[in-house]
Legacy VTK file of the C-alpha trace (Angstrom):
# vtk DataFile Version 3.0
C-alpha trace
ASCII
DATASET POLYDATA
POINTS 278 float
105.991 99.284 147.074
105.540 95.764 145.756
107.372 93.780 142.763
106.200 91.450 140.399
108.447 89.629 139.090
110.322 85.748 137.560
113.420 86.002 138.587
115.685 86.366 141.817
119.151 87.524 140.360
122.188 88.803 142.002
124.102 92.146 141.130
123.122 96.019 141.285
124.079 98.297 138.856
123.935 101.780 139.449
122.714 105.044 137.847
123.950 107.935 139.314
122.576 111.611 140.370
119.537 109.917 141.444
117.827 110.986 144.282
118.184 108.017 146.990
114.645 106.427 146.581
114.538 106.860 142.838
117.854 105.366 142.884
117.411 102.349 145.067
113.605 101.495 142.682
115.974 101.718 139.676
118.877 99.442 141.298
115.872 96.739 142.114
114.774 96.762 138.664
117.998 96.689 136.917
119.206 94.208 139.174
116.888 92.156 137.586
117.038 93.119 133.527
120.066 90.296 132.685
118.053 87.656 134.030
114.996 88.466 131.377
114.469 86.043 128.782
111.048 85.904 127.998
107.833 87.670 128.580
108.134 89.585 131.881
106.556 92.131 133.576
107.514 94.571 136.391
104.819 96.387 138.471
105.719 98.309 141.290
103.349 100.371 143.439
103.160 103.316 145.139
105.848 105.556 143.739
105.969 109.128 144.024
105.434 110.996 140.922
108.712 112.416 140.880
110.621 109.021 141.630
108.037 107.817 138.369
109.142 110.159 136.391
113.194 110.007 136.705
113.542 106.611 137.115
111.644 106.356 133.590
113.945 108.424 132.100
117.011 106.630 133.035
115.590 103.236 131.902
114.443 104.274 128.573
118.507 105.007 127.639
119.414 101.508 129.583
120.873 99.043 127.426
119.722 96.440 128.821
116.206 97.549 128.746
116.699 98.364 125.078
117.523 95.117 124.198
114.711 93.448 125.857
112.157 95.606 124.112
110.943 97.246 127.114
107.866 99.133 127.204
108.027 101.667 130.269
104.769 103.725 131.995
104.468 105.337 134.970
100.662 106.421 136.156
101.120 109.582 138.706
97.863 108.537 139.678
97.797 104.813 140.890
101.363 105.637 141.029
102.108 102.676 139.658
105.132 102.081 137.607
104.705 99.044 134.984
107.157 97.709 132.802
106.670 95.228 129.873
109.769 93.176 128.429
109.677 90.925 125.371
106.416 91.334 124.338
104.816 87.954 122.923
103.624 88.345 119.051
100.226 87.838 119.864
99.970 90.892 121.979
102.130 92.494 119.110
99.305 91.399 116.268
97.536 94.712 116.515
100.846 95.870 114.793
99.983 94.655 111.372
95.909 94.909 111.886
96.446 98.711 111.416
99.413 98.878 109.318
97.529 96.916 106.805
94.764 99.311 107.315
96.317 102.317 106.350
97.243 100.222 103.051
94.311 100.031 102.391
92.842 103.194 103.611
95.590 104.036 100.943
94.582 101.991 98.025
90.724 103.372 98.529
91.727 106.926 98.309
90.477 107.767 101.539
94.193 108.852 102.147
95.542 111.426 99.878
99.712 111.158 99.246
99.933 114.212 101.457
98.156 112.727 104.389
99.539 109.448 104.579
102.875 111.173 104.732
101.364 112.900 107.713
100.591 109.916 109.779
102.608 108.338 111.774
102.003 104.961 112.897
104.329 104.080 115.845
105.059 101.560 119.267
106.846 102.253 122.472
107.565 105.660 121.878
107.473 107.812 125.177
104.874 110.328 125.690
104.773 112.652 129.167
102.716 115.467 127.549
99.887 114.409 130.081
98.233 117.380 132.157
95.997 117.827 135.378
96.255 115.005 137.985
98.095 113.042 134.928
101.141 115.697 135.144
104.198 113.555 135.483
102.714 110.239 133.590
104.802 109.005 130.988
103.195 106.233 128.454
105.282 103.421 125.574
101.979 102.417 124.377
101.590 99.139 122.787
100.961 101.675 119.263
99.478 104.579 118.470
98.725 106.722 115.062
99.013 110.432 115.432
100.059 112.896 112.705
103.262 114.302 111.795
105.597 115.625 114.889
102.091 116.375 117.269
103.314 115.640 121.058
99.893 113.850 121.069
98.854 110.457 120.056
95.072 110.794 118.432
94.588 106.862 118.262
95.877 104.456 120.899
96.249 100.254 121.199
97.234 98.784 124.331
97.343 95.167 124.930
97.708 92.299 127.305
96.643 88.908 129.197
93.729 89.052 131.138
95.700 89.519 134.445
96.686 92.568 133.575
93.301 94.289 132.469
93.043 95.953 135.405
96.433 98.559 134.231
95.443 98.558 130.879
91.771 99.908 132.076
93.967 102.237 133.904
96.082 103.046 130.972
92.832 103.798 129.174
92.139 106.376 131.940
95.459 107.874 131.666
95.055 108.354 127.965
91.260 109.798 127.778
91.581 112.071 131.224
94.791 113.552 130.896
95.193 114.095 127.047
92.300 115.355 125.017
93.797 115.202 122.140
93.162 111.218 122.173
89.758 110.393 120.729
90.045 106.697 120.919
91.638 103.993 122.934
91.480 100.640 122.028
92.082 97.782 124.911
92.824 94.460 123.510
92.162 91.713 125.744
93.720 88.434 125.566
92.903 85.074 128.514
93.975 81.695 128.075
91.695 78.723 128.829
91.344 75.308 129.233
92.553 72.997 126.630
95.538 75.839 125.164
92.884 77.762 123.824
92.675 81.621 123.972
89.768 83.880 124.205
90.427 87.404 122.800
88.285 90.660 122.900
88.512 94.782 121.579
87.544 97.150 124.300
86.964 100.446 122.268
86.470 103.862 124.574
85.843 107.434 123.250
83.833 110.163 124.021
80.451 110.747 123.283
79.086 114.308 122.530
79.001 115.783 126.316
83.021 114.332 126.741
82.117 111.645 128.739
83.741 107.972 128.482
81.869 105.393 126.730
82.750 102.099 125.356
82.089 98.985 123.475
82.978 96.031 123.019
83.870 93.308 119.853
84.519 89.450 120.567
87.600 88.363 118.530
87.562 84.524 119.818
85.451 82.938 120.121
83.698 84.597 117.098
80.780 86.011 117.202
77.732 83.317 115.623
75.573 84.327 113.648
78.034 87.392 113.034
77.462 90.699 113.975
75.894 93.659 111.148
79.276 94.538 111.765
82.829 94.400 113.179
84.284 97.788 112.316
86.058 100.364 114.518
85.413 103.362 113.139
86.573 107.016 113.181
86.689 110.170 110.999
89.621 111.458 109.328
88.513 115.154 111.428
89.228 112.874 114.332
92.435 111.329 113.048
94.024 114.786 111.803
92.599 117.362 113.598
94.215 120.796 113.261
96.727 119.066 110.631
93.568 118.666 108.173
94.498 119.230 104.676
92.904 122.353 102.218
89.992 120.149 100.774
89.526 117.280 102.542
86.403 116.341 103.960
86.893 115.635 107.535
83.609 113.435 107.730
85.512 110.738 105.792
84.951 107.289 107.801
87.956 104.751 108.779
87.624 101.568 109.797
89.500 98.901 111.272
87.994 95.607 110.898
87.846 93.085 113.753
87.643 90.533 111.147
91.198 90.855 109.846
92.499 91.363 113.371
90.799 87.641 114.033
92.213 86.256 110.740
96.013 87.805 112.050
95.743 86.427 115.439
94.684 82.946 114.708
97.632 82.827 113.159
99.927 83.748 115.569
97.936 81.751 117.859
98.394 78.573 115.968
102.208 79.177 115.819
101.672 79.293 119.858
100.626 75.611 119.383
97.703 77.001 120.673
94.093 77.330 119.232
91.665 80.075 119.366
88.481 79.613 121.519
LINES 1 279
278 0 1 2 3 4 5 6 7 8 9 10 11 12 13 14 15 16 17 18 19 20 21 22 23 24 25 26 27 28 29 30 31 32 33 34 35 36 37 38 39 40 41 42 43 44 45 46 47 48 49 50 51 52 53 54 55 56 57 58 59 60 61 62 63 64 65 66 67 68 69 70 71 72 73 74 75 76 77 78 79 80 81 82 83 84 85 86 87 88 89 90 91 92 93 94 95 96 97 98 99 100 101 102 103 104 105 106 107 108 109 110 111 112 113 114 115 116 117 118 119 120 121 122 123 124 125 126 127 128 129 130 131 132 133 134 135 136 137 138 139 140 141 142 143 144 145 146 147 148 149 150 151 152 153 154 155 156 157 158 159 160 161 162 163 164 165 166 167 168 169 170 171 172 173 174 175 176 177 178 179 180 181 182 183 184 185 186 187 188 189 190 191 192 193 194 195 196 197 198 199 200 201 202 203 204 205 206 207 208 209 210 211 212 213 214 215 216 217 218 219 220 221 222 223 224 225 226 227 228 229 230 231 232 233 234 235 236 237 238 239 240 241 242 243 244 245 246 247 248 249 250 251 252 253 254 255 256 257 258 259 260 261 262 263 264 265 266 267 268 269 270 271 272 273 274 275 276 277
């Protein structure tokens, strides 16, 4: 087992009924929660799916990782257990990229009253529906749309610095293999350079007509020159609502999310960074 971490605090609270290794992974991480004041991830490693899965449970009702905006996910295949505290705005940008989608999805009609009623556009909310080798995974994605009360999520975001690629590729995994009913996963990619600049890309996976994984993927800095036919992430509304499909709607209906407006949103936040796109 092996923790990543900024801080060496002193201090162990406890949870009890815990069996003793479960207990002693969540003493070492909420040991550490007061001390949290910024941006911080945890990552431990090889943790038995069972230790995953209840020492998730008793930090999503912690206070203290409540307060810190915690996003908690356990893989019970890396068995890795990764938590994310404070998240930074930037890697929070996707938030309003889709929210101001569905507006105007809205606004165009290609969302009826009924439907947008239906979807649900969410962050952090725990999901441990996953089956096969995933069984015992539980997932706070970074946000996800999915319709009504489904236990599923049908479109996923998950984002973070470069350096931590590597779980969200994972994370991608986790979503595609063990829970069919997500059709798209969408990695956001973010890497700071030289000069306080950042460099930002979309890493968008589904499956292509056999079920296997494919991706692609859309520069958001530096933009693309000369710019692309297009920048669009797109998906049907069959896709989107599945089984929840409303009497008359045509399920070939196309959203998209544009790449354009996510750039526009996160040179902002960048700039407020005192930072500068690449």
């Amino acid at each position: 087992m092996s923790l990543r971490s900024t801080s060496i605090p002193q201090g162990r609270p406890r949870s009890e009924s815990l069996p003793p290794s479960a207990q002693r992974l969540f003493e070492e991480i909420a040991h550490q929660l007061p001390y949290i004041s910024t941006y911080t991830e945890l990552v431990f490693e090889n943790v038995k799916p069972d230790d995953g899965s209840l020492v998730c449970r008793s930090l999503d009702g912690h206070a203290e990782t409540e307060r810190r905006g915690a996003r908690i996910n356990y893989n019970s295949v890396t068995r890795v257990l990764r938590l994310k505290f404070m998240p930074i705005s930037l890697h929070d940008v996707h938030q309003r990229w889709i929210n101001t989608s569905i507006v105007e999805w809205r606004y165009r009609d290609l969302l009826t009253e009924q439907e947008s009623d239906l979807l649900w556009s969410g962050v952090g909310t725990t999901f441990d529906q996953f089956s096969g080798m995933y069984s015992g995974s539980s997932k706070q994605p970074d946000h996800y749309l999915r319709v009504d009360t489904d236990p599923s999520p049908q479109i996923v975001v998950e984002s973070g610095w470069s350096e931590s690629f590597p779980h969200l590729r994972n994370d991608k995994d986790l979503w595609m293999l063990g829970d069919p009913s997500v059709v798209l996963v969408i990695l956001l990619r973010w890497t700071t350079i030289s000069n306080g600049r950042i460099k930002g890309c979309a890493e968008v996976w589904r499956r292509d007509t056999v079920g296997r994984l494919i991706s692609s993927t859309l520069d958001i800095f530096p933009a693309p020159s000369p710019s692309p036919p297009t920048e669009m992430i797109q998906f049907t509304k069959r896709e989107l609502f599945g089984a929840a499909m409303t009497p008359g709607a045509n399920p070939d209906t196309v959203f998209e999310l544009d790449v354009a407006k996510l750039r526009q949103f996160a040179e902002e936040v960048i700039t407020k960074m005192n930072m500068q796109p690449a």
